[in-house]
C-alpha positions in Angstrom: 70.3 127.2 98.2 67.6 130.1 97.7 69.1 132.9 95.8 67.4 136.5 96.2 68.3 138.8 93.3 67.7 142.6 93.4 67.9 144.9 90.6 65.2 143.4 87.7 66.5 146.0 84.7 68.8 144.5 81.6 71.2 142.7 83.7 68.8 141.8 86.4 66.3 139.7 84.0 69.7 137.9 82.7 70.8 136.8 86.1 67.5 136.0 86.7 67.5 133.6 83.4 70.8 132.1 84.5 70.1 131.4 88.0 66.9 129.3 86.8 69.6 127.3 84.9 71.8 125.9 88.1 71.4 122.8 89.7 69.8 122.7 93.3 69.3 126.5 93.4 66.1 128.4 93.9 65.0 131.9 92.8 63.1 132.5 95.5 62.2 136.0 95.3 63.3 139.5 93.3 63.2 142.9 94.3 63.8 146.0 92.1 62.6 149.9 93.5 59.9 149.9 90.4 57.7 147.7 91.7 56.3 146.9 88.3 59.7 145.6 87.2 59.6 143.4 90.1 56.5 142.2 89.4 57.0 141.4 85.3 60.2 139.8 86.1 58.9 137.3 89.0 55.6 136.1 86.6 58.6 135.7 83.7 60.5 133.6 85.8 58.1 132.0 88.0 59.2 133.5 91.4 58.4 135.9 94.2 58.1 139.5 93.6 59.3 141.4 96.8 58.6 145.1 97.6 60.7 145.1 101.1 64.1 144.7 100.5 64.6 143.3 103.8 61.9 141.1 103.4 63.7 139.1 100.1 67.3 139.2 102.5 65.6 137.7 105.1 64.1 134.8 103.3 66.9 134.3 101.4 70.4 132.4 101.7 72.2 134.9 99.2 71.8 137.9 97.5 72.9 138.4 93.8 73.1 142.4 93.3 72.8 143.6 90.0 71.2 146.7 90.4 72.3 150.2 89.3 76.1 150.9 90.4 75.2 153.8 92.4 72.9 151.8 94.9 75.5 148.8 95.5 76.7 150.4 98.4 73.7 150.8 100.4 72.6 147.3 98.5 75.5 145.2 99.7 75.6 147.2 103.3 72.2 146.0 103.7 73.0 142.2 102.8 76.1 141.9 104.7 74.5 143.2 107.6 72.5 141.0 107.5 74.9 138.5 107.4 74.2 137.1 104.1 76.8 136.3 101.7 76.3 138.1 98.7 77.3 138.2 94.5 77.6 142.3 93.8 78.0 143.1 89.6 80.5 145.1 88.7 81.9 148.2 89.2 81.9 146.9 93.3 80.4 150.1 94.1 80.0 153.9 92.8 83.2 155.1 94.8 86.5 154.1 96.4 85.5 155.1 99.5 82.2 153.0 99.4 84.2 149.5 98.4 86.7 150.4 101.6 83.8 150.4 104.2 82.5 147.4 102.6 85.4 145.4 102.1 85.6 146.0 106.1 81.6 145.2 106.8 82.6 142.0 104.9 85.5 140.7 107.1 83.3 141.9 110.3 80.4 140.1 109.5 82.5 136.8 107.9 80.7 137.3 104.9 81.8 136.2 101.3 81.2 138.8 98.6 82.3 138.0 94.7 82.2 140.6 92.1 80.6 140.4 88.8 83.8 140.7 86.8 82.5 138.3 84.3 85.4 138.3 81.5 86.9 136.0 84.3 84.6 133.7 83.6 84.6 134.4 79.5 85.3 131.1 78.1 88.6 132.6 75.7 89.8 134.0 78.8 90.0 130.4 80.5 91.4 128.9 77.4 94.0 131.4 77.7 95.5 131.0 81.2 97.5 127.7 81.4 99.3 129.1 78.6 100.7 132.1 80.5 104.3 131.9 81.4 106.1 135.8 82.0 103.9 138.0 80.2 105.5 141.4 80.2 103.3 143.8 78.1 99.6 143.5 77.1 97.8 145.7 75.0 93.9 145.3 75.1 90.8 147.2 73.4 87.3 147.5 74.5 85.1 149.4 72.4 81.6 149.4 71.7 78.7 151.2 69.9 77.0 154.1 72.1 74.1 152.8 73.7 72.8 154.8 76.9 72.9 151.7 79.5 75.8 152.1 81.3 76.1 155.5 80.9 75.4 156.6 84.4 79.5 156.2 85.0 82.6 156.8 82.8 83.7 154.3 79.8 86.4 153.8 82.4 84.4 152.2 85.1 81.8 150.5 82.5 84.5 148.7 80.0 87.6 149.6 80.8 87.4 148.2 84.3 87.0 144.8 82.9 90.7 144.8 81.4 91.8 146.8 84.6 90.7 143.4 86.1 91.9 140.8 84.2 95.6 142.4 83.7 95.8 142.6 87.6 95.3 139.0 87.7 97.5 138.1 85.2 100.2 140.5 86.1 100.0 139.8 89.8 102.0 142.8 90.7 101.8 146.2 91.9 100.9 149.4 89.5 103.7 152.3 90.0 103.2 154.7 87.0 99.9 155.4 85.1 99.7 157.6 82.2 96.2 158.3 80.7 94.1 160.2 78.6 90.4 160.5 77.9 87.4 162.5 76.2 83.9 163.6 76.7 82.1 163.3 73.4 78.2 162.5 74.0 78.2 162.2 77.9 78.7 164.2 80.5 81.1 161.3 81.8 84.4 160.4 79.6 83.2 158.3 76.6 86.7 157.5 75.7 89.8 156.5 77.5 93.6 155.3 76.7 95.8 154.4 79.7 99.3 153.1 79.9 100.0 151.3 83.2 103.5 150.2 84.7 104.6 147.3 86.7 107.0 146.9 89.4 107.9 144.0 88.0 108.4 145.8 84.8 105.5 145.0 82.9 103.4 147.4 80.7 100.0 147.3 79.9 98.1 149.6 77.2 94.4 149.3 77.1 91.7 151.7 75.1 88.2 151.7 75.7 85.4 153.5 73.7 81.6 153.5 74.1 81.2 155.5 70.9 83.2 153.3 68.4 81.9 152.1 64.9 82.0 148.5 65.6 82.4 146.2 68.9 85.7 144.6 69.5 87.0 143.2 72.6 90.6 141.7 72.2 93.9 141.7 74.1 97.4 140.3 73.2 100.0 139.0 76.1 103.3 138.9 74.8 106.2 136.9 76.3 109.5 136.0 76.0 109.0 133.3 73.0 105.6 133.6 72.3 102.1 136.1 72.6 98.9 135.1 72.9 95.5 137.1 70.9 92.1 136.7 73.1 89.3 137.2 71.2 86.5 138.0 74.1 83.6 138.8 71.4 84.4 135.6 69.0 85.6 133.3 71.7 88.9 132.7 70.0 92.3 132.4 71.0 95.5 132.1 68.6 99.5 131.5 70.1 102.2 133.0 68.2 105.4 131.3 68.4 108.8 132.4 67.0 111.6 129.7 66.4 114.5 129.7 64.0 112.9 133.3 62.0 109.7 131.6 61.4 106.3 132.1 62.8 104.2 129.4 63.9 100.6 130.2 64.6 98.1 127.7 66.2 95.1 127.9 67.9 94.3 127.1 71.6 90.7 125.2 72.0 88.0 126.3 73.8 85.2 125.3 75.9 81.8 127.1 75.2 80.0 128.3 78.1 77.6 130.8 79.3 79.9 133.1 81.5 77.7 134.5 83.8 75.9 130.8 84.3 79.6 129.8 85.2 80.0 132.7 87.7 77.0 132.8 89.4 77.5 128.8 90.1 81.4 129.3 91.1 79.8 131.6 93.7 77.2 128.8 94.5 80.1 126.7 95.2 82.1 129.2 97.0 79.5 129.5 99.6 78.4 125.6 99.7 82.1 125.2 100.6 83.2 128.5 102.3 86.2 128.9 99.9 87.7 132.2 98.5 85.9 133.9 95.4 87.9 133.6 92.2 86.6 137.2 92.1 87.2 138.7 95.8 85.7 141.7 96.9 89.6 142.5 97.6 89.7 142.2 93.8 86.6 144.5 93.5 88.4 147.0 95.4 91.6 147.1 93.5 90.3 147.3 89.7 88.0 150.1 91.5 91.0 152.0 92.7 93.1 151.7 89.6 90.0 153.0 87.8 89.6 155.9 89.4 93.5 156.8 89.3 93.0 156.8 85.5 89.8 159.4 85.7 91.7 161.0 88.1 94.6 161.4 85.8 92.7 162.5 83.1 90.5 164.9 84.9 94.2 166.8 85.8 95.4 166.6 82.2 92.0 168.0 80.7 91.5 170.9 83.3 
């Protein structure tokens, strides 16, 4: 399968790196709108620098997109066009509005599109999921030390999202009240963000993300009826808490190391080599991008 990957900035030279590492895949060519970046990333990994766009979608099977947020639209419009099935990083796109006309291009064209929400992929999070009964409240924190990538959208749509994901998936039921707040400290974005999110089926979910914290921490706990569960993201770690007769029993689950975006790119490999659903659907895309914006949104009202 020949893979075309635009965007060749952080993210892009990692994808790069991990596409050279799947089985009958080829890089055949990378784009980025600095040409120079184009050209040091194809000499690094022995591929095809491209300075039409359509050029590298023409001569390519797929298209991995991990270019700046505010160009997947036109990005992705291009690709599915095109009909090529394509692997867009997250946040899907820059606005609602934007994921709704290409969620539509998508079904017009019959093309697949899976989006980079990669904690889905995080080997703690796999570890995690056979031992989900009823979970009914998860609390999960995000934060990190300021650093400027990312910054071109809110904390919201650059960490926070990634929880906003994962509880939707593990919830797997609609959000009917959201309560948030947030903070502008060295961005002209929010740099912090706290939301509370309820169920219809009575869940709650509390997660906190921060991009000017001391020190990095990615965790979440799932509690249920007899037991929770703590997910370690950063160490890869996962511990069940039981409760039986007053006394706590803690153990921890195994886990099977892996290089999570290596694992997503080839799940979308196979997703196309067998025309299957995405374990991350553009449908998916669309909803986390939604429910993130209903947070700024609910901020924005509480700060003005």
């Amino acid at each position: 399968m020949k893979i075309g990957l635009i965007g060749c900035g952080y993210l892009g030279k990692i994808h790069a790196k991990c596409i050279k590492e799947l089985k009958n895949v080829d890089l055949v060519g990378v784009y980025d709108i600095s040409p120079e970046a184009a050209a040091e990333t194809a000499e690094k990994f022995s591929t095809t620098a491209y300075f039409e766009l359509q050029t590298l979608i023409e001569n390519c099977d797929v298209v991995d997109i991990a270019a700046a947020t505010t160009t997947h639209f036109e990005l992705a419009k291009k690709t599915i066009t095109a009909g090529k099935h394509c692997f867009v990083e997250k946040p899907l796109t820059a606005t609602v509005d934007e994921a709704v006309k290409l969620t539509e291009l998508a079904r017009k064209h019959n093309v697949l599109v899976q989006v980079g929400h990669v904690e889905r992929y995080n080997p703690a999070f796999v570890a995690v999921l056979p031992h989900l009964t009823k979970p009914f409240f998860i609390e999960a924190q995000r934060l990190c030390r300021f650093n400027l990538r990312g910054t071109d959208v809110s904390v919201v749509h650059d960490l926070m999202i990634h929880d906003i994901d994962l509880i939707l998936s593990i919830m797997k039921s609609e959000i009917i009240d959201i309560q948030a707040v947030g903070y502008k400290f060295i961005t002209e974005s929010l740099d912090f963000a706290s939301a509370r999110f309820l169920f219809a089926n009575g869940g709650v979910a509390h997660i906190t993300a921060s991009r000017i914290a001391a020190q990095t921490l990615r965790k979440m706990c799932i509690f249920q009826p007899k037991n929770y569960l703590t997910v370690d993201f950063q160490e890869r770690k996962v511990e069940n808490i039981e409760f039986e007769n007053h006394q706590t029993f803690i153990s921890e689950i195994p886990i099977v190391e892996h290089n999570a975006i290596v694992e997503e790119l080839s799940d979308f490999v196979q997703t196309v080599r067998h025309n299957k659903t995405p374990t991350v659907t553009i449908d998916d895309g669309l909803n986390a991008l939604r429910i993130a914006d209903k947070v700024v949104t609910k901020i924005l009202q509480q700060n003005s």
